[in-house]
TIRO-584263 format. One record per residue (C-alpha): residue in one letter; x, y, z. Coordinates in steps of 0.2 Angstrom, whole numbers, always signed. Layout:
# residues N
 aa    c1    c2    c3
  A     X     Y     Z
...
This chain:
# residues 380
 aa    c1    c2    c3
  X  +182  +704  +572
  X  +182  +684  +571
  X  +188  +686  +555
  X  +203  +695  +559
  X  +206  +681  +574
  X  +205  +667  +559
  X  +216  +677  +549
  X  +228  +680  +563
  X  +228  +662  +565
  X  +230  +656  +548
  X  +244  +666  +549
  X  +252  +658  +565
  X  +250  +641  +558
  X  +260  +646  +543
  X  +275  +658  +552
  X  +276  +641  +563
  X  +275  +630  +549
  X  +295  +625  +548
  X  +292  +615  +563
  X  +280  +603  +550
  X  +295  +594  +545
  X  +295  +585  +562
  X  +279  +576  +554
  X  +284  +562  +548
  X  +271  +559  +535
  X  +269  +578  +531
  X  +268  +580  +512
  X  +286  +585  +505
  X  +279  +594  +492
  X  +270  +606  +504
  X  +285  +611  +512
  X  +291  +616  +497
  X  +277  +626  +493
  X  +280  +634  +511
  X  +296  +638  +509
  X  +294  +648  +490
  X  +278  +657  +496
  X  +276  +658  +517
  X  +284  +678  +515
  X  +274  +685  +503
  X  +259  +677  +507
  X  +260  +683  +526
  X  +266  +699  +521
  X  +252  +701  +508
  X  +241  +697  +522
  X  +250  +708  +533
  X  +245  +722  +523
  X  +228  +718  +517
  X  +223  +715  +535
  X  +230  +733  +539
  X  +222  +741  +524
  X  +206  +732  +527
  X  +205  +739  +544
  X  +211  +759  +539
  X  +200  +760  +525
  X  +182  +751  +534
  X  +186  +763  +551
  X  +194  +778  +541
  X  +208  +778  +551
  X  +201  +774  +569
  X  +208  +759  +571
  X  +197  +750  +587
  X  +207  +743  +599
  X  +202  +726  +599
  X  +206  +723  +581
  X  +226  +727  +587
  X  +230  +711  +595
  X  +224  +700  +581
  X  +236  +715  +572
  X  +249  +710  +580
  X  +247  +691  +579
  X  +249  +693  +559
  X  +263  +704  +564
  X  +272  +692  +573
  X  +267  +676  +563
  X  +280  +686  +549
  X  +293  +689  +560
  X  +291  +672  +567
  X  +290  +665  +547
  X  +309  +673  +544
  X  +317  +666  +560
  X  +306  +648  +564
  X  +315  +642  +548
  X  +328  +628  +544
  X  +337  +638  +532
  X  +339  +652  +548
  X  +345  +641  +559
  X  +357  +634  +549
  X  +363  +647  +540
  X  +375  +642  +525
  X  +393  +649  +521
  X  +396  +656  +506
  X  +415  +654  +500
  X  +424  +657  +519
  X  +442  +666  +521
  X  +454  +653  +522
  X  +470  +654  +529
  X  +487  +645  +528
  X  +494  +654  +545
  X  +489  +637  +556
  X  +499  +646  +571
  X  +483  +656  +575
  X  +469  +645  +572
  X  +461  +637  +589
  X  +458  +620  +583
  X  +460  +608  +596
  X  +474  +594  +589
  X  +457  +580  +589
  X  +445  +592  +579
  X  +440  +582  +563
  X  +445  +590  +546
  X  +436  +589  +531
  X  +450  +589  +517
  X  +446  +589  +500
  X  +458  +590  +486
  X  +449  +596  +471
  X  +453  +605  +455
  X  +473  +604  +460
  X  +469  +613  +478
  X  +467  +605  +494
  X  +456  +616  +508
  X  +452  +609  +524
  X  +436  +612  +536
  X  +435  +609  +554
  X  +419  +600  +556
  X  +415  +609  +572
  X  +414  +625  +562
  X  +404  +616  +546
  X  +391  +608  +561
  X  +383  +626  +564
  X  +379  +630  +547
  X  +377  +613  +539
  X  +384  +620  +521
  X  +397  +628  +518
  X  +401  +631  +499
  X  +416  +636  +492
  X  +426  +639  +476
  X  +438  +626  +470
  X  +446  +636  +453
  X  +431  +637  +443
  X  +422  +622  +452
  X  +408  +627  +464
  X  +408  +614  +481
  X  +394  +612  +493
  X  +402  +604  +508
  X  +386  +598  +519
  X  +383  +591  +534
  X  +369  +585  +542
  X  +372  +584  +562
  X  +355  +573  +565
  X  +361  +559  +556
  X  +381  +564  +553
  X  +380  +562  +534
  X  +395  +573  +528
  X  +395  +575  +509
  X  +403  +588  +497
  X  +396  +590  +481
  X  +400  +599  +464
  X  +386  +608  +460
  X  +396  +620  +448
  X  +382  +617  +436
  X  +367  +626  +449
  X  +376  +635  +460
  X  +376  +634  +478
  X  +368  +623  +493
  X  +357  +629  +506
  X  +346  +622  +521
  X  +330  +622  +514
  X  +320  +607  +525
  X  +321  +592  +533
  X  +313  +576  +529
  X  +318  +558  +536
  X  +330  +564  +549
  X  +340  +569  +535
  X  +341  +589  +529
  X  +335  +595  +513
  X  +346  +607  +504
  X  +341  +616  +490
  X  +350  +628  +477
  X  +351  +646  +476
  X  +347  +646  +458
  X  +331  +638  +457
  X  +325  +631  +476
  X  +323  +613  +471
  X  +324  +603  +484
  X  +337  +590  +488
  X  +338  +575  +498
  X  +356  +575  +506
  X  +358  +558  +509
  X  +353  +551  +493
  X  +360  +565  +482
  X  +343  +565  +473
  X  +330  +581  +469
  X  +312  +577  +479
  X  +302  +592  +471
  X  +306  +609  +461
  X  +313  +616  +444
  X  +327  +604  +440
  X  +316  +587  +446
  X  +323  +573  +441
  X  +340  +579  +447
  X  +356  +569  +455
  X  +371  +577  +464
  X  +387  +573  +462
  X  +397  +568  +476
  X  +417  +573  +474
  X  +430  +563  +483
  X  +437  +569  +500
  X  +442  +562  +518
  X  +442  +567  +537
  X  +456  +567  +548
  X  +463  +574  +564
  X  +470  +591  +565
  X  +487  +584  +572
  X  +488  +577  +555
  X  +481  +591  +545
  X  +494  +601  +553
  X  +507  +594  +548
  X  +504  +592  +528
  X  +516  +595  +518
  X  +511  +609  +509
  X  +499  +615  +523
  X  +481  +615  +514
  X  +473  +630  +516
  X  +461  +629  +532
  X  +443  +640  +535
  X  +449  +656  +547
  X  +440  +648  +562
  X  +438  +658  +575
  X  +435  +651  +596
  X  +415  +652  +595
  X  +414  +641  +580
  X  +420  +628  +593
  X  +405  +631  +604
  X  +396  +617  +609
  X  +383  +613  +594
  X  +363  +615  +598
  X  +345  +618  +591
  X  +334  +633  +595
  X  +325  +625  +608
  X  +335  +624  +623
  X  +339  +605  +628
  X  +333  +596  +612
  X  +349  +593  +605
  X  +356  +584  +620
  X  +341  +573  +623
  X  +340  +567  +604
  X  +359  +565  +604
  X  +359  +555  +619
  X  +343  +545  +615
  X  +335  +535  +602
  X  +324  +547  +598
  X  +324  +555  +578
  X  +314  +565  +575
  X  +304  +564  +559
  X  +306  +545  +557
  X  +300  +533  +565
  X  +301  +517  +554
  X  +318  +513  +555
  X  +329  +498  +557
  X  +333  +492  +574
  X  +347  +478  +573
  X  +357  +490  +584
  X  +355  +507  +592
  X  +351  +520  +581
  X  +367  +532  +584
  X  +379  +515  +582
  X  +394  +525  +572
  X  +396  +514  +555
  X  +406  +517  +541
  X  +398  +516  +525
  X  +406  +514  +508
  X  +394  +520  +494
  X  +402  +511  +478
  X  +402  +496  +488
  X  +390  +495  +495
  X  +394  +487  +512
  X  +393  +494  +530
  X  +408  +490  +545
  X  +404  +495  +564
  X  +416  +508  +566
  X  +421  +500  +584
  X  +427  +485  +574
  X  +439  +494  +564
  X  +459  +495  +570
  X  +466  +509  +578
  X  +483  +514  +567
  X  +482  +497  +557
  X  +473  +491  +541
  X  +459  +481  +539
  X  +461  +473  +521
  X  +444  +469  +510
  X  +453  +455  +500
  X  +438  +453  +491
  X  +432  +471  +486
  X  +451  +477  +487
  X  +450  +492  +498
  X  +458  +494  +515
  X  +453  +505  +529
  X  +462  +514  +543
  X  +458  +523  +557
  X  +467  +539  +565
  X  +460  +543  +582
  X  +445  +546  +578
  X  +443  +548  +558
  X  +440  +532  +547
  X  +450  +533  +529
  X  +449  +522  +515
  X  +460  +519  +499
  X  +459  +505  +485
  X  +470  +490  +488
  X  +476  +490  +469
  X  +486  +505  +460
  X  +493  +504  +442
  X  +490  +485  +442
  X  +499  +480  +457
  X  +492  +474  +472
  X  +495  +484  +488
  X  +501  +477  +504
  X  +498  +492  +515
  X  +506  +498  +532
  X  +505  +510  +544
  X  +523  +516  +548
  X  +531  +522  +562
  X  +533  +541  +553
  X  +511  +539  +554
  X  +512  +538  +535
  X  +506  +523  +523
  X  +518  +512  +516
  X  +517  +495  +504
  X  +526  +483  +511
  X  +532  +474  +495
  X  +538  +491  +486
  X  +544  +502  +501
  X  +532  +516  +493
  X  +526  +527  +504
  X  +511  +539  +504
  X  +505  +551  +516
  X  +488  +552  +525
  X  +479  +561  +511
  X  +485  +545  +498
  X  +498  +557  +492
  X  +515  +551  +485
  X  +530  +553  +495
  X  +545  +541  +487
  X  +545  +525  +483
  X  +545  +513  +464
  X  +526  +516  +466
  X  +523  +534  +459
  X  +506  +535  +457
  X  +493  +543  +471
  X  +482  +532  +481
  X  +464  +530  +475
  X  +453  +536  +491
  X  +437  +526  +492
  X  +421  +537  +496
  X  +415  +532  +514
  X  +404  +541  +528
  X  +404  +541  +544
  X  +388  +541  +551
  X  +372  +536  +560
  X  +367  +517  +559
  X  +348  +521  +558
  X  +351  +534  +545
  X  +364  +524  +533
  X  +349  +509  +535
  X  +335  +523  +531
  X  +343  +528  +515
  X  +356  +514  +509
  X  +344  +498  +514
  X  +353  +484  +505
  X  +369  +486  +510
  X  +376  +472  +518
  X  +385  +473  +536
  X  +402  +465  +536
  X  +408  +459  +556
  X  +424  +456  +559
  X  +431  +450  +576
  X  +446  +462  +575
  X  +445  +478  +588
């Protein structure tokens, strides 16, 4: 009968075991393992536990040995439903929709909008929150938009050549995700494999920008846009009631604890990843351009979405403002371009070149990007 209790309890400790991504210095690798191999092992010893008992009491089960039963019982349950990739279940190529009229998207909801393969598609962030991957089928590309809402890290990658993303884990504050095709493991934020079948492996981060939906709306064509319903603008949460609004509200992060301190860890910064440089969000102008001279880029933000484009197109230098129609204009030209960098008249006929920025957590952008340099400027 002890035996049965140490089984029982092995097998808690590995239903539970999703929750080991919360220690910071628990081996990667053995989340790994636990992910590939927690079900069958817990259901092998579901059954063998069982078996064991029929075949040594020929059927009459004693009562005592049904608890510790029904401890291995629930330890399986508990290994399908205690688990990132249940939380967070991915998306797997949405219904999307270019009837606007219905969707319930309030007009400051942040769109995703990536322009890929000749098609443009939007994704309302507070729908992409609750599953943290949505994937999706750009012609014969395959595109895994993640996001991870602990540190606000929101990446699309082509992963045409392994198939789709999922949640898998969670290691640094930052999800893991993984691929249908194999399970190896990927660290989000740094695009790089940790552990699996196709270690050493990179992701390849596509192009794309965030902006309200007043302007989304109004795209000319409209892109097509994820049928959204109402509840995917519920208020995002974890499993355990409450935990979400005291991290969010709080230093806290779980799963790291060494990280940089200059300023609060939820401080919003945008971070350009070819550049590598870092502004305070707060410091970047509402509706007007803040000009890198130096790096020749330019950023703008509309209510609350940062977007970047390259200062230089077709060897002319760009003096960019934001005109009264809300679109972007070159001041020396008179060429004009929507929100997206798309080319609406002017000498200019070339598309603008959008520079790949996140908008995300200071603690987690200083985790994972630690030599990027902090650019102040006095301008709010």
């Amino acid at each position: 009968m002890i035996a049965l209790y140490i089984i029982a309890l092995f097998s808690l400790i590995i239903g539970i075991g999703g929750v080991f991504t919360l220690i910071e210095k628990f081996p990667l690798k053995l989340l790994y393992y636990h992910y590939h191999f927690r079900k069958p092992i817990l259901w092998s010893i579901l059954i063998g536990s069982l078996t064991w008992q029929i075949v040594s009491t020929k059927g009459n089960i004693p009562l005592t040995s049904i608890p510790p039963l029904v401890l291995i019982g629930l330890a399986t349950l508990i290994t399908y439903k205690a688990h990132q990739s249940n939380w967070f279940k991915a998306v797997y190529f949405p219904r999307m929709t270019t009837e606007i009229a219905t969707l319930p998207i309030p007009d400051e909801s942040e769109i995703a909008i990536i322009n890929y393969q000749g098609i443009t598609k939007a994704y309302p962030l507070n729908y992409v929150i609750h599953h943290h991957i949505v994937n999706d089928q750009f012609k014969d590309k395959t595109i895994s938009l993640t996001y991870c809402a602990m540190c606000r890290s929101i990446i699309p990658f082509d992963v045409t050549d392994i198939g789709p993303l999922f949640v898998a884990s969670f290691k640094n504050a930052n999800m893991i995700v993984a691929d249908k095709k194999t399970g190896t493991f990927f660290q989000q934020a740094t695009f790089n494999s940790v552990v699996g079948k196709l270690h050493p492996h990179s992701l390849s981060m596509i192009s794309f920008q965030i902006l309200p939906w007043k302007v989304v709306k109004n795209m000319t064509p409209i892109p097509s846009v994820a049928e959204v319903k109402k509840s995917d603008f519920r208020a995002f949460n974890l499993p355990i009631p409450g935990l979400w609004k005291k991290v969010s509200t709080s230093e806290l992060t779980p799963g790291l604890s060494n990280k940089n301190t200059t300023y609060p860890s939820k401080t919003h910064i945008i971070g350009l990843y070819d550049y590598g440089v870092l502004y305070l969000k707060s410091e970047i102008p509402l509706n007007s351009f803040l000009v890198n001279k130096e790096l020749h880029f330019s950023l703008i933000k509309i209510g609350s979405t940062v977007s970047g484009y390259k200062n230089e197109l077709n060897n002319q230098v760009l003096d960019f403002h934001f005109n009264e129609q809300g679109h972007i204009e070159d001041l020396k030209t008179g060429t004009i371009w929507d929100l997206t960098g798309k080319h609406i008249k002017g000498e200019i006929i070339y598309d603008l070149i959008k520079i790949n920025l996140s908008d995300e957590y200071w603690f987690s952008w200083k985790k994972f990007h630690p030599n990027s340099k902090l650019i102040k400027t006095t301008r709010h």
